[in-house]
N, C-alpha and C positions, 0 to 999 in steps of 0.2 A: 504494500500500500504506500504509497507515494504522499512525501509531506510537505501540500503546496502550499500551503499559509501557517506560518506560526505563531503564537502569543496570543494574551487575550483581546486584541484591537478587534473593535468590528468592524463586518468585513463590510465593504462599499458597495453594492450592488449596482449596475448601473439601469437604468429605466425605472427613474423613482417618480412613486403619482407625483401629479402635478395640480394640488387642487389650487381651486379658485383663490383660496386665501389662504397664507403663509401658515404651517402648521411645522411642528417640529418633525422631519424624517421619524422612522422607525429605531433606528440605530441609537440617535441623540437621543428618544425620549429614552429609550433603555441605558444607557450611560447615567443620563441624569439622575432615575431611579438607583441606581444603584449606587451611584458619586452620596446619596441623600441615605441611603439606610442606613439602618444605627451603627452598624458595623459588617466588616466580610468577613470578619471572623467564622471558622465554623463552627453550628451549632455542635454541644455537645451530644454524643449519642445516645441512644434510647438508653432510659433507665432499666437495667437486667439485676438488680441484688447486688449482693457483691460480686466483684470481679473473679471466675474461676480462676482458681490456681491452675498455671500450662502444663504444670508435670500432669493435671489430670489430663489435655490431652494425649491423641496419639499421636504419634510422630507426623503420620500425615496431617491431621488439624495443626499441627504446630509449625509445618510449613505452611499452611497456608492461611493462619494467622500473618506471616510477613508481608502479605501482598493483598492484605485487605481492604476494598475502598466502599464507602457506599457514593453510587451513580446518580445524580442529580439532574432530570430534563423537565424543561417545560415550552411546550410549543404554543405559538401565539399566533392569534390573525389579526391584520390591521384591516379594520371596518375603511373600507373604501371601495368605490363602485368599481366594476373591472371596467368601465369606460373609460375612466382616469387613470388608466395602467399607460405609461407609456411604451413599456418591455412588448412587445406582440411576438407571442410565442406558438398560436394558434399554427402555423407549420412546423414546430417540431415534435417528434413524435418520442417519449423517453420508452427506455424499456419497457416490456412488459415483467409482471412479476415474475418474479423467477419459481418454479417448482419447488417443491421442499420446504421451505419455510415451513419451522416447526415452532419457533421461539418466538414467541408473543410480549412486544409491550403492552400492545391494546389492540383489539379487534372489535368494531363495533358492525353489526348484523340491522336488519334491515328493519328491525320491529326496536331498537334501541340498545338491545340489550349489548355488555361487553364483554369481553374476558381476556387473562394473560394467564400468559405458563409464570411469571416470576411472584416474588414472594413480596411485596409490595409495602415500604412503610408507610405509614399515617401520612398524610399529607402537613400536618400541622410541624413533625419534625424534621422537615426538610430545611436546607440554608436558603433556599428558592422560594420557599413560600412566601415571604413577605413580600418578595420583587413581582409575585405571580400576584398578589392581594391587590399591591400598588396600581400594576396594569392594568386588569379586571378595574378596579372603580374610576380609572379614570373615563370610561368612556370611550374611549377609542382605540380599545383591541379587544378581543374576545379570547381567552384563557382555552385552549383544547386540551391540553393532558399538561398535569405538573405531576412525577410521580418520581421514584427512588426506590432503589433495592441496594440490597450488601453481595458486592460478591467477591470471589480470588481473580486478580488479573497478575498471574507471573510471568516473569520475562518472554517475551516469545511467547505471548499468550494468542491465539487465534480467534478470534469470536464469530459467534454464528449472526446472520443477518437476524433482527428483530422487526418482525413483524408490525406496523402500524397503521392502522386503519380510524382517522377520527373527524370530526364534521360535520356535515350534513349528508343526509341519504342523498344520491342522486338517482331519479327511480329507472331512467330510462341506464345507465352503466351498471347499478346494481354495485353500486359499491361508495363509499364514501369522497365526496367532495376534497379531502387530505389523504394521499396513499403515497405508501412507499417503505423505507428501510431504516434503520442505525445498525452501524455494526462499530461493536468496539472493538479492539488490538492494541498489544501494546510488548514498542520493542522496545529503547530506552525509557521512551514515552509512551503513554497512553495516549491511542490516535481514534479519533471517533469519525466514520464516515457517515456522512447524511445525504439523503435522495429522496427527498420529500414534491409530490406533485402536488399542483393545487388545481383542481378540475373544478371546470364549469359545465352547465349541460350545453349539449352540440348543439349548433342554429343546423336547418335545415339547409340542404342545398340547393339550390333553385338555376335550373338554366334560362336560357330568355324568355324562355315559354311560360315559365310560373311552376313547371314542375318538379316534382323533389325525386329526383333524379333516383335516390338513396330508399324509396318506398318501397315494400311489398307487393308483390306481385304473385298472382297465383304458379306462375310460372317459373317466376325466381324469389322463394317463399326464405323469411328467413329465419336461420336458427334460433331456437329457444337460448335466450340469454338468462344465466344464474347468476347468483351472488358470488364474488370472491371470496373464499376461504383460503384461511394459510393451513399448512398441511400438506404431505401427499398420502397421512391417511386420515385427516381429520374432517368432518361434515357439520358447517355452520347447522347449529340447533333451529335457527330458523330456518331454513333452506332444506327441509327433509326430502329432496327430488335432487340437492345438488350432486355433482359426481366427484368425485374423493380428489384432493388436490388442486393444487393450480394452473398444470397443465393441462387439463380437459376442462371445461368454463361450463362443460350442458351435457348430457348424455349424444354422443356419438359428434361435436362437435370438434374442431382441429385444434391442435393446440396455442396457445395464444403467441399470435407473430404482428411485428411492430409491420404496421403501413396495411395488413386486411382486416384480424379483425380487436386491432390495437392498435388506439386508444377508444374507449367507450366513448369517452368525452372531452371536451376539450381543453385543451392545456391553458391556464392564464400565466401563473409560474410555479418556479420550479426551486426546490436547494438543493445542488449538484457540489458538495464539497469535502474533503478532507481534511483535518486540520489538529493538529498536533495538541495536547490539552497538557497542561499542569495540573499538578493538584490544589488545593485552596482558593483557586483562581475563578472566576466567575468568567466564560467565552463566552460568545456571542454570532451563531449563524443568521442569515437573513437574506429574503428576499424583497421584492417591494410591496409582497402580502404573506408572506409569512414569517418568523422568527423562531428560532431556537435557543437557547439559554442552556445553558450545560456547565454542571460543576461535580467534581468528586474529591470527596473527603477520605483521605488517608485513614484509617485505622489503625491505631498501634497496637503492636500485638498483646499485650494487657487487655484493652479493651476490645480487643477481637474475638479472645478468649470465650469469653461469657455471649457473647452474639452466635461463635460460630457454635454453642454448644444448645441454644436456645433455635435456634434453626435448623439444627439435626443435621448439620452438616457432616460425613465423614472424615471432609481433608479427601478423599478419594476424587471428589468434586472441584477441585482446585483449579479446572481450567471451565467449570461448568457456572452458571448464575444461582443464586440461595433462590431455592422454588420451593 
Protein backbone atom coordinates (compact mmCIF):
# COMPACT_ATOMS: atom_id res chain seq x y z
CA UNK A 1 0.00 0.00 0.00
CA UNK A 2 1.50 3.01 -1.18
CA UNK A 3 1.92 6.22 1.38
CA UNK A 4 0.62 9.30 -0.72
CA UNK A 5 0.00 11.93 1.98
CA UNK A 6 1.37 12.18 5.28
CA UNK A 7 0.50 13.83 8.69
CA UNK A 8 -2.53 15.02 10.20
CA UNK A 9 -3.12 18.33 7.49
CA UNK A 10 -6.36 18.03 5.80
CA UNK A 11 -6.29 17.11 2.71
CA UNK A 12 -7.54 19.83 -0.14
CA UNK A 13 -9.88 18.43 -2.37
CA UNK A 14 -10.30 20.31 -5.31
CA UNK A 15 -14.13 21.15 -6.76
CA UNK A 16 -15.22 22.69 -3.53
CA UNK A 17 -19.32 23.89 -3.44
CA UNK A 18 -19.45 27.04 -4.27
CA UNK A 19 -22.58 28.48 -2.45
CA UNK A 20 -24.13 31.65 -2.89
CA UNK A 21 -22.65 33.05 0.32
CA UNK A 22 -19.36 32.70 1.87
CA UNK A 23 -19.42 29.79 4.36
CA UNK A 24 -16.53 28.01 5.86
CA UNK A 25 -15.10 24.96 3.58
CA UNK A 26 -15.58 21.56 5.14
CA UNK A 27 -11.91 21.08 6.02
CA UNK A 28 -11.66 24.71 8.10
CA UNK A 29 -14.95 24.13 9.83
CA UNK A 30 -13.34 20.78 11.07
CA UNK A 31 -9.81 22.39 12.07
CA UNK A 32 -11.74 24.91 13.97
CA UNK A 33 -13.63 22.34 15.90
CA UNK A 34 -11.00 20.67 16.84
CA UNK A 35 -8.39 23.88 17.31
CA UNK A 36 -11.75 24.65 20.02
CA UNK A 37 -12.12 21.28 22.05
CA UNK A 38 -11.15 21.04 25.51
CA UNK A 39 -8.20 19.00 24.66
CA UNK A 40 -6.73 16.19 22.09
CA UNK A 41 -5.72 14.49 24.72
CA UNK A 42 -6.86 10.90 24.65
CA UNK A 43 -9.76 9.81 26.43
CA UNK A 44 -8.90 7.57 29.15
CA UNK A 45 -10.14 3.91 28.46
CA UNK A 46 -13.11 2.07 29.41
CA UNK A 47 -13.29 1.57 33.12
CA UNK A 48 -12.56 -2.61 33.53
CA UNK A 49 -11.79 -3.00 37.65
CA UNK A 50 -8.41 -3.35 38.30
CA UNK A 51 -5.83 -3.77 35.93
CA UNK A 52 -5.10 -7.63 35.40
CA UNK A 53 -1.99 -8.69 36.25
CA UNK A 54 0.09 -9.97 32.54
CA UNK A 55 1.76 -12.92 34.15
CA UNK A 56 -2.12 -13.88 34.11
CA UNK A 57 -1.99 -13.77 30.42
CA UNK A 58 -0.76 -16.16 28.00
CA UNK A 59 2.04 -15.50 26.04
CA UNK A 60 0.05 -14.82 23.14
CA UNK A 61 -2.37 -12.10 24.95
CA UNK A 62 0.96 -10.79 26.18
CA UNK A 63 2.04 -10.06 22.74
CA UNK A 64 -0.60 -8.70 21.67
CA UNK A 65 -1.17 -6.51 24.48
CA UNK A 66 2.18 -4.48 22.67
CA UNK A 67 0.31 -3.46 19.61
CA UNK A 68 -2.96 -2.57 21.04
CA UNK A 69 -5.00 0.60 19.71
CA UNK A 70 -8.51 1.23 19.88
CA UNK A 71 -9.76 2.69 16.19
CA UNK A 72 -11.58 5.89 16.15
CA UNK A 73 -13.88 6.83 12.78
CA UNK A 74 -16.47 9.16 12.16
CA UNK A 75 -17.83 9.87 8.79
CA UNK A 76 -19.66 13.06 7.97
CA UNK A 77 -21.89 14.74 5.03
CA UNK A 78 -21.98 18.37 4.32
CA UNK A 79 -25.64 19.36 3.79
CA UNK A 80 -25.38 20.93 0.27
CA UNK A 81 -27.23 20.58 -2.81
CA UNK A 82 -25.39 18.31 -5.43
CA UNK A 83 -26.14 21.24 -7.91
CA UNK A 84 -23.58 23.32 -6.16
CA UNK A 85 -20.87 20.58 -6.40
CA UNK A 86 -18.48 21.86 -8.74
CA UNK A 87 -16.37 18.29 -8.92
CA UNK A 88 -18.69 16.41 -11.83
CA UNK A 89 -17.95 13.07 -11.42
CA UNK A 90 -21.03 11.74 -13.04
CA UNK A 91 -18.55 10.00 -15.97
CA UNK A 92 -16.45 8.16 -13.68
CA UNK A 93 -17.34 4.86 -12.92
CA UNK A 94 -15.26 3.44 -9.39
CA UNK A 95 -15.00 -0.09 -8.80
CA UNK A 96 -17.57 -2.24 -8.12
CA UNK A 97 -17.43 -4.02 -4.73
CA UNK A 98 -15.28 -6.55 -4.41
CA UNK A 99 -16.51 -10.27 -3.56
CA UNK A 100 -15.62 -11.41 -0.16
CA UNK A 101 -16.14 -8.88 2.16
CA UNK A 102 -16.72 -10.41 5.23
CA UNK A 103 -15.64 -7.72 7.81
CA UNK A 104 -18.27 -5.37 8.64
CA UNK A 105 -18.19 -1.75 10.09
CA UNK A 106 -21.61 -1.15 9.39
CA UNK A 107 -24.01 -2.42 6.94
CA UNK A 108 -27.23 -0.90 6.66
CA UNK A 109 -30.26 -3.11 4.67
CA UNK A 110 -33.10 -1.64 3.04
CA UNK A 111 -35.85 -1.66 5.81
CA UNK A 112 -33.04 0.39 8.24
CA UNK A 113 -31.94 -2.13 10.08
CA UNK A 114 -27.76 -2.48 10.68
CA UNK A 115 -25.05 -4.62 11.76
CA UNK A 116 -21.06 -5.30 12.04
CA UNK A 117 -18.88 -8.28 12.61
CA UNK A 118 -16.74 -5.81 15.40
CA UNK A 119 -17.19 -5.41 18.88
CA UNK A 120 -18.09 -2.00 19.15
CA UNK A 121 -17.55 0.60 22.14
CA UNK A 122 -20.16 3.07 23.47
CA UNK A 123 -20.16 5.80 21.41
CA UNK A 124 -19.81 8.36 24.43
CA UNK A 125 -16.01 6.94 25.07
CA UNK A 126 -14.73 7.65 22.02
CA UNK A 127 -11.80 10.96 21.69
CA UNK A 128 -14.28 11.77 18.42
CA UNK A 129 -17.23 12.08 20.13
CA UNK A 130 -17.35 15.56 21.04
CA UNK A 131 -15.94 16.74 17.41
CA UNK A 132 -18.81 14.25 16.05
CA UNK A 133 -21.49 16.30 18.83
CA UNK A 134 -19.95 19.62 17.73
CA UNK A 135 -20.69 18.97 13.85
CA UNK A 136 -24.09 17.30 14.27
CA UNK A 137 -25.48 20.72 16.16
CA UNK A 138 -24.01 22.87 14.02
CA UNK A 139 -26.35 22.55 11.29
CA UNK A 140 -24.56 21.87 8.44
CA UNK A 141 -23.39 18.38 8.35
CA UNK A 142 -25.19 15.26 9.07
CA UNK A 143 -23.08 12.60 11.40
CA UNK A 144 -23.33 8.90 9.55
CA UNK A 145 -21.33 6.47 11.71
CA UNK A 146 -18.99 7.64 14.65
CA UNK A 147 -17.91 4.29 16.16
CA UNK A 148 -14.59 2.55 17.78
CA UNK A 149 -13.35 -0.81 18.40
CA UNK A 150 -9.93 -2.36 20.35
CA UNK A 151 -7.83 -4.35 18.38
CA UNK A 152 -3.98 -5.81 17.64
CA UNK A 153 -2.26 -4.16 14.80
CA UNK A 154 1.52 -5.73 14.65
CA UNK A 155 4.07 -4.94 12.54
CA UNK A 156 3.37 -6.04 9.08
CA UNK A 157 -0.09 -6.23 10.06
CA UNK A 158 -2.58 -6.86 6.81
CA UNK A 159 -6.16 -5.80 7.37
CA UNK A 160 -9.11 -7.19 5.66
CA UNK A 161 -11.39 -4.42 3.73
CA UNK A 162 -14.36 -3.20 6.06
CA UNK A 163 -17.38 -3.30 4.98
CA UNK A 164 -19.57 0.11 4.87
CA UNK A 165 -22.79 0.68 3.90
CA UNK A 166 -24.51 4.11 5.57
CA UNK A 167 -27.05 6.98 4.31
CA UNK A 168 -29.82 6.98 2.75
CA UNK A 169 -31.62 3.95 0.95
CA UNK A 170 -31.43 4.58 -2.71
CA UNK A 171 -34.47 2.30 -3.90
CA UNK A 172 -33.84 2.13 -7.45
CA UNK A 173 -29.49 0.69 -6.63
CA UNK A 174 -30.68 -1.19 -3.80
CA UNK A 175 -28.11 -0.03 -1.68
CA UNK A 176 -27.20 2.99 0.35
CA UNK A 177 -26.44 6.41 -0.99
CA UNK A 178 -22.50 6.16 1.02
CA UNK A 179 -20.73 2.68 -0.01
CA UNK A 180 -17.47 1.46 0.00
CA UNK A 181 -14.36 0.30 2.19
CA UNK A 182 -11.55 1.06 5.03
CA UNK A 183 -9.00 -1.02 5.39
CA UNK A 184 -6.29 -0.75 7.99
CA UNK A 185 -2.23 -1.99 7.75
CA UNK A 186 0.29 -1.13 9.36
CA UNK A 187 4.15 -1.31 8.51
CA UNK A 188 6.17 1.35 10.54
CA UNK A 189 2.98 3.19 10.59
CA UNK A 190 -0.50 2.42 10.74
CA UNK A 191 -1.94 3.26 7.18
CA UNK A 192 -5.68 3.43 6.69
CA UNK A 193 -7.19 3.38 3.13
CA UNK A 194 -10.49 4.93 2.26
CA UNK A 195 -12.97 4.45 -0.86
CA UNK A 196 -15.81 5.90 0.00
CA UNK A 197 -18.60 6.61 -2.90
CA UNK A 198 -21.26 9.08 -2.40
CA UNK A 199 -24.28 8.17 -4.98
CA UNK A 200 -27.16 9.83 -6.11
CA UNK A 201 -30.12 8.26 -7.93
CA UNK A 202 -29.45 8.14 -11.87
CA UNK A 203 -31.42 10.89 -14.10
CA UNK A 204 -32.86 9.13 -16.94
CA UNK A 205 -31.41 9.09 -20.31
CA UNK A 206 -33.27 10.62 -22.98
CA UNK A 207 -32.37 10.89 -26.72
CA UNK A 208 -33.92 13.61 -28.97
CA UNK A 209 -36.93 11.98 -29.18
CA UNK A 210 -37.97 12.11 -25.33
CA UNK A 211 -37.15 8.43 -24.89
CA UNK A 212 -35.30 6.78 -22.19
CA UNK A 213 -33.38 4.86 -24.11
CA UNK A 214 -32.22 2.79 -20.79
CA UNK A 215 -36.37 1.24 -20.31
CA UNK A 216 -37.62 -2.11 -20.22
CA UNK A 217 -38.77 -3.67 -22.91
CA UNK A 218 -40.48 -6.99 -23.23
CA UNK A 219 -37.93 -7.83 -25.48
CA UNK A 220 -34.94 -6.79 -23.62
CA UNK A 221 -36.41 -7.32 -20.19
CA UNK A 222 -34.39 -6.40 -17.22
CA UNK A 223 -32.79 -8.26 -14.51
CA UNK A 224 -34.04 -8.46 -11.07
CA UNK A 225 -31.90 -6.14 -9.19
CA UNK A 226 -31.05 -7.11 -5.13
CA UNK A 227 -29.78 -5.59 -2.36
CA UNK A 228 -25.92 -5.42 -1.62
CA UNK A 229 -24.63 -7.72 0.86
CA UNK A 230 -21.14 -8.10 2.20
CA UNK A 231 -20.31 -11.73 2.25
CA UNK A 232 -19.67 -14.59 -0.06
CA UNK A 233 -21.72 -16.59 2.34
CA UNK A 234 -23.62 -14.20 4.20
CA UNK A 235 -27.75 -13.15 3.13
CA UNK A 236 -28.89 -9.49 4.16
CA UNK A 237 -31.98 -10.55 6.65
CA UNK A 238 -33.88 -8.39 4.61
CA UNK A 239 -33.36 -9.51 1.32
CA UNK A 240 -34.50 -13.24 1.85
CA UNK A 241 -34.42 -13.86 -2.31
CA UNK A 242 -30.83 -12.36 -2.23
CA UNK A 243 -28.12 -14.74 -3.61
CA UNK A 244 -25.12 -15.29 -1.36
CA UNK A 245 -22.31 -12.72 -1.82
CA UNK A 246 -21.26 -9.99 -3.98
CA UNK A 247 -20.41 -11.25 -7.00
CA UNK A 248 -23.82 -12.44 -8.17
CA UNK A 249 -26.25 -9.14 -7.25
CA UNK A 250 -29.80 -11.56 -8.37
CA UNK A 251 -30.31 -15.15 -8.98
CA UNK A 252 -28.78 -16.17 -12.31
CA UNK A 253 -27.56 -12.40 -12.82
CA UNK A 254 -23.49 -11.65 -14.15
CA UNK A 255 -21.23 -10.66 -11.87
CA UNK A 256 -20.98 -7.14 -11.01
CA UNK A 257 -18.49 -5.23 -13.83
CA UNK A 258 -17.79 -1.59 -13.90
CA UNK A 259 -19.38 0.21 -17.21
CA UNK A 260 -22.60 -2.65 -17.71
CA UNK A 261 -24.19 -3.30 -14.84
CA UNK A 262 -21.93 -0.82 -12.41
CA UNK A 263 -22.61 1.76 -11.14
CA UNK A 264 -26.47 1.45 -10.00
CA UNK A 265 -26.24 5.12 -9.43
CA UNK A 266 -24.73 7.96 -9.95
CA UNK A 267 -21.40 9.20 -8.71
CA UNK A 268 -21.49 12.88 -7.06
CA UNK A 269 -18.17 12.18 -5.16
CA UNK A 270 -15.84 10.09 -4.04
CA UNK A 271 -12.71 9.47 -1.02
CA UNK A 272 -10.15 7.62 -3.04
CA UNK A 273 -7.06 7.92 -0.41
CA UNK A 274 -4.38 6.42 1.49
CA UNK A 275 -2.78 8.12 4.19
CA UNK A 276 -0.38 7.36 6.61
CA UNK A 277 -1.80 7.97 10.59
CA UNK A 278 -0.03 8.54 13.87
CA UNK A 279 -1.37 7.69 16.88
CA UNK A 280 -2.95 10.43 19.34
CA UNK A 281 -3.38 12.57 16.27
CA UNK A 282 -6.76 13.43 15.04
CA UNK A 283 -6.43 13.09 10.58
CA UNK A 284 -8.79 14.31 8.54
CA UNK A 285 -10.03 12.64 4.96
CA UNK A 286 -12.44 14.73 2.68
CA UNK A 287 -14.31 15.34 -0.11
CA UNK A 288 -16.57 18.37 -1.11
CA UNK A 289 -19.58 16.15 0.55
CA UNK A 290 -18.02 13.88 2.45
CA UNK A 291 -15.43 13.76 5.47
CA UNK A 292 -13.74 11.31 7.54
CA UNK A 293 -12.12 11.88 10.93
CA UNK A 294 -9.94 9.06 12.16
CA UNK A 295 -7.84 8.72 15.26
CA UNK A 296 -6.31 5.64 17.29
CA UNK A 297 -5.24 5.56 20.73
CA UNK A 298 -2.30 3.49 21.74
CA UNK A 299 -3.00 1.18 24.45
CA UNK A 300 -0.26 0.36 26.89
CA UNK A 301 0.11 -2.92 27.73
CA UNK A 302 -1.11 -2.45 31.55
CA UNK A 303 -4.20 -1.20 30.30
CA UNK A 304 -4.46 -3.70 27.59
CA UNK A 305 -4.33 -6.32 29.83
CA UNK A 306 -7.79 -6.02 31.47
CA UNK A 307 -9.50 -5.08 27.82
CA UNK A 308 -7.95 -7.84 26.04
CA UNK A 309 -9.00 -10.40 28.83
CA UNK A 310 -12.71 -8.77 29.14
CA UNK A 311 -13.12 -9.37 25.28
CA UNK A 312 -12.09 -12.92 25.38
CA UNK A 313 -9.49 -12.32 23.31
CA UNK A 314 -6.90 -15.35 22.98
CA UNK A 315 -3.65 -13.23 21.63
CA UNK A 316 -4.35 -16.19 18.85
CA UNK A 317 -6.32 -13.08 17.38
CA UNK A 318 -3.52 -10.67 17.04
CA UNK A 319 -3.69 -9.91 13.50
CA UNK A 320 -7.60 -10.24 13.80
CA UNK A 321 -10.25 -7.13 15.20
CA UNK A 322 -11.97 -7.72 19.00
CA UNK A 323 -15.42 -9.15 17.72
Amino acid sequence: MTDRNSGAMPLQTPGRPTPRTPVLTLAATIAAILAFAPSLQAQQTAQTGEPAPRSQLTPAQQALAQDFYRAEFVILERKVEPADINEKMAGRVPEPPAPGVEEILRHTSENGDTRTTLKLVPQSELHLNSAAERLERSGRYRVLLAEGWYQGFPPDFEGEPLWVTIGDWLPEAKHTDVQGTITIDRQRYLHVDVQLNHWVPKSSTDNLLGLDLNAETPSRPRPPVQALVPGSSQLDSAEPNSAPGLATTAQGEQPLIAGLNWPRAELLTWIQETRRMRSEEVHFLDSPTLGVLIFFKKIEPEDAAPLIRKLGLSGEQATQEAR
